[in-house]
VMD Tcl script that draws the C-alpha trace (Angstrom):
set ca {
  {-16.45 -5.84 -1.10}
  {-13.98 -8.61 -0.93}
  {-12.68 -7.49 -4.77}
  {-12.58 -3.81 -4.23}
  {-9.91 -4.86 -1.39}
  {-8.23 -6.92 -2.90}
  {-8.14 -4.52 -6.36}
  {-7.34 -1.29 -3.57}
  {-4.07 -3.44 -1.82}
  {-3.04 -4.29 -5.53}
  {-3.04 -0.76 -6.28}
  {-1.77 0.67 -3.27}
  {1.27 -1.71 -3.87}
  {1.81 -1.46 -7.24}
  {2.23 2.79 -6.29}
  {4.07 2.37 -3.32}
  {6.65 -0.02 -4.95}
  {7.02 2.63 -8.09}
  {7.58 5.57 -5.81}
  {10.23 3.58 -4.16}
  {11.83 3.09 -7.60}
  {11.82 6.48 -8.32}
  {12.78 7.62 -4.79}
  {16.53 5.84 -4.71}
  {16.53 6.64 -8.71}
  {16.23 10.49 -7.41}
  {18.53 9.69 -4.68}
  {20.91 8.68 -6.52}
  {21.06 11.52 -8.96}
  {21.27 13.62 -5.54}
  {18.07 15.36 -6.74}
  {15.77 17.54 -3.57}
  {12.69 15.46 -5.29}
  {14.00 12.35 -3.96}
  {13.01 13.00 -0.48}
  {9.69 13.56 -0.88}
  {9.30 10.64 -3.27}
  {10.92 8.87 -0.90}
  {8.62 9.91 2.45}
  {5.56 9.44 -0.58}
  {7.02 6.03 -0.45}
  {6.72 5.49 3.14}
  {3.25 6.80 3.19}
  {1.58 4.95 0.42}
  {3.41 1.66 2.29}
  {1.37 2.91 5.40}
  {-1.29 2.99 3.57}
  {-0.87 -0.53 1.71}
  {-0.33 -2.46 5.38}
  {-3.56 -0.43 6.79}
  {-5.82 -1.92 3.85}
  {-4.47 -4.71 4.11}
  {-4.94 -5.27 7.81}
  {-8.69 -4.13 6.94}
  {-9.08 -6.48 4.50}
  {-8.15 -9.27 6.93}
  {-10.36 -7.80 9.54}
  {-13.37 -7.90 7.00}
  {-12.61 -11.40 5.60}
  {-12.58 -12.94 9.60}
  {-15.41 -11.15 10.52}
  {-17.26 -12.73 7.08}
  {-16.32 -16.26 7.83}
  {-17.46 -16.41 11.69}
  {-21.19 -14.52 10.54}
  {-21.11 -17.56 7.61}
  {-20.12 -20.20 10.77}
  {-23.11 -19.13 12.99}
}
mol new
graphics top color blue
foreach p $ca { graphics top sphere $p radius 0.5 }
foreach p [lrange $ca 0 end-1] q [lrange $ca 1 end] { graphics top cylinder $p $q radius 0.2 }
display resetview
């Protein structure tokens, strides 16, 4: 379980940081796509902190059962 985390926040940042890229690239050819690239962005970032904050939930919760 610990992997597929860990494999999902890779992934989730790895997106988020290319849509980012392209948002500002978009931007700054004043394209209309940059916008949503750029609230795509904000979403998969969302996304990234909430797995993230799961996958430190998990990983506490796994050491105090191993403690007891």
């Amino acid at each position: 379980m610990k992997l597929i985390l860990i494999i999902l926040f890779t992934l989730f940042s790895y997106f988020a940081l290319s849509l980012t890229i392209a948002a500002f690239q978009l931007k700054f050819h004043h394209s209309p796509e940059g916008n949503l690239y750029l609230g795509l962005s904000v979403a998969m970032t969302l996304a990234t902190l909430f797995v993230g904050n799961r996958f430190v939930k998990i990983t506490e919760e796994n050491e105090d059962d191993q403690e007891m």
